[in-house]
N, C-alpha and C positions, 0 to 999 in steps of 0.2 A: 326162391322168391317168385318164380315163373308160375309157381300154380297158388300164389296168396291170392292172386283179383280174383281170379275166376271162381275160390272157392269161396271167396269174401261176400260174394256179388250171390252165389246163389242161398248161401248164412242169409244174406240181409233180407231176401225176398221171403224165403223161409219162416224168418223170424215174423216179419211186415205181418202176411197175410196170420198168423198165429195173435198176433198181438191185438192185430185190430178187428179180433172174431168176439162177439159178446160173450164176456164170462164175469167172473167175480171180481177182477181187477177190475172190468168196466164200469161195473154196477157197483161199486163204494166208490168212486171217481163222481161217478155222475149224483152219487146220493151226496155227498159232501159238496160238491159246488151247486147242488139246487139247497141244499137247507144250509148250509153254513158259510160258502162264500169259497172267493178263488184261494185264500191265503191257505185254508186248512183243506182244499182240493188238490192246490199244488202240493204240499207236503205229505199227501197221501198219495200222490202221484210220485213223488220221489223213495218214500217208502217200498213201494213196488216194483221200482226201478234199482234199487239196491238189495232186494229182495234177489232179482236175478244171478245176484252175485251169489247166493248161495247155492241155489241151482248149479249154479257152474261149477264152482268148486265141488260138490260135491261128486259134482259128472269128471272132473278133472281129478279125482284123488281116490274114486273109485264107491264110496259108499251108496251111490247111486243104484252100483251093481248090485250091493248086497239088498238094498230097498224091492228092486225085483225080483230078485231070486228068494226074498222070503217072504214068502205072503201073510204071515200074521203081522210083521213090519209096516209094509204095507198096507192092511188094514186098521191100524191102530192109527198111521197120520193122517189116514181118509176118515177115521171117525174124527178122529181132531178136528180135522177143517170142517167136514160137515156140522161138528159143534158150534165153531166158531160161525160160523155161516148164516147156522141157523138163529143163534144170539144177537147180530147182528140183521138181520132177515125182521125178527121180530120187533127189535127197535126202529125198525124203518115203514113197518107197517102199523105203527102206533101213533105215527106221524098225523098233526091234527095244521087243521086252517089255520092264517093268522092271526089272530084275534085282534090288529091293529093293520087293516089292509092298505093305508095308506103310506104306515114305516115300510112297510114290505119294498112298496114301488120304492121309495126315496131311500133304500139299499140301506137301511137302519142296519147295527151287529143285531147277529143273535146272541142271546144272553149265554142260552146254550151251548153256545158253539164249543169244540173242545180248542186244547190247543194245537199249536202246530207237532208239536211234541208227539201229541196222543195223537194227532191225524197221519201223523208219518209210521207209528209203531201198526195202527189199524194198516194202514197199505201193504207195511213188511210183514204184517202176520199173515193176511187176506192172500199174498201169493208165497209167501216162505211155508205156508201150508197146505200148498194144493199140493199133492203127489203127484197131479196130470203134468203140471209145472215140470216138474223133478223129473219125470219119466220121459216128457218131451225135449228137453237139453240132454240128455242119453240119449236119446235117440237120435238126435242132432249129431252130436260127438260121434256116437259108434257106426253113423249111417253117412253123413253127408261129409265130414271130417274127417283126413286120411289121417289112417295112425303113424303115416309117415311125417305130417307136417308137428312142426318143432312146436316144443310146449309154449313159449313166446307168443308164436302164432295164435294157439289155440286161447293164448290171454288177452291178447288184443281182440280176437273174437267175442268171448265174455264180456269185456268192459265196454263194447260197442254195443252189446246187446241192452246190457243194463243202461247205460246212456241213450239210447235208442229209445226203450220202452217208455222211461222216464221222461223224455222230452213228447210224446205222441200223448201220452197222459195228462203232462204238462199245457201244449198247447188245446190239447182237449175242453182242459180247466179255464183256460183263457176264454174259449169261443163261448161254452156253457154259463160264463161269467162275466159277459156283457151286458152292460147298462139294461138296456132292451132286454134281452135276454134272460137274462135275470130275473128282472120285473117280472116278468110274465112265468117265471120258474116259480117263483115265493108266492106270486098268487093262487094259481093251480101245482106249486112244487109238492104239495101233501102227496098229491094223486099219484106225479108220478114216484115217489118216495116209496107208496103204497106200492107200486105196481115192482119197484127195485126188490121189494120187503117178500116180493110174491117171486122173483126170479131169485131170488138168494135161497130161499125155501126152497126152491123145487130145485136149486144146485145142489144144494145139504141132502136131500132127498134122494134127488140120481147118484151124489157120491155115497150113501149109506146102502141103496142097490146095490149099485154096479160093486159094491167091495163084498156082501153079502153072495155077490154072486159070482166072483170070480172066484 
């Protein structure tokens, strides 16, 4: 029990500064609470956050290992997500004004919007299909993580992470999804939609590279 804080404490910072670095979790977070509102932000925000639990597991029962050591493995979930990536990339740069700019302010639904359902499955695909994801909780595990502390441990670590991510996402949704806020997202939200639609693209792109070229 004498080495759980300390290895806890530097997991958490690890994870922190990882989580709150811009990538594809970020960018479908922020696209869903500027076009569709906090309800179907937060649910893709917890999609993503449970999303980590496969990560874990995987790194906890070992298939993680095999995901490295065979690179055609590996290339085939980096085309995946960059599929997926880029699908949703294009849907967000299709993204048009509001045609009623005054519902916008006064936080009218969008017709479109999906459900909490489908906003939560987008979250858990968006990171249950990054391999950087996968390769990063391996390397957590095999680097930071003694292979002496007890497997318990190592689940209590998992499910903090996934809780962890989940709530930063979560409040993320919150701030993004303020009155004020808001307003001023649904007015100019296209643009930044558009600008989400052009960072998703160029993730599908770097992952279709960098697998290309590993």
């Amino acid at each position: 029990m004498t080495g759980f804080w300390p290895e806890f404490l530097l997991i958490a910072v690890v994870h922190l500064m990882a989580v709150a670095s811009p990538g594809p979790d970020f960018a479908i977070v922020l696209r869903y609470a500027v076009r569709f509102g906090r309800q179907q932000a937060i649910a893709a925000s917890i999609g993503i956050g449970a999303a980590i639990l496969l990560h874990v597991t995987w790194s906890l029962v070992g298939i993680a290992v095999l995901i490295q050591t065979t690179p055609w493995l590996f290339k085939v979930l980096s085309f995946a997500a960059a599929g997926y990536l880029f699908y949703i990339g294009i849907m967000a740069l299709r993204s048009k004004a509001p045609l009623h700019p005054e519902q916008a302010i006064a936080g009218s639904a969008n017709e479109d919007a999906p459900s909490a359902r489908k906003a939560f499955v987008a979250g858990f695909i968006t990171n249950g299909l990054n391999p950087k994801a996968t390769l990063f909780f391996l390397s957590l595990f095999a680097v930071i993580i003694s292979p002496m502390t007890p497997l318990f441990y190592k689940v209590i670590y998992g499910v903090y992470m996934a809780v962890a991510t989940a709530a930063w996402f979560c409040m993320l949704s919150i701030i993004l999804t303020q009155t004020k806020v808001r307003g001023f997202l649904l007015l100019k939200g296209y643009w930044f939609d558009r600008l989400m639609g052009l960072l998703l693209l160029a993730l599908a792109m770097h992952l279709v590279v960098s697998s290309i070229n590993s």
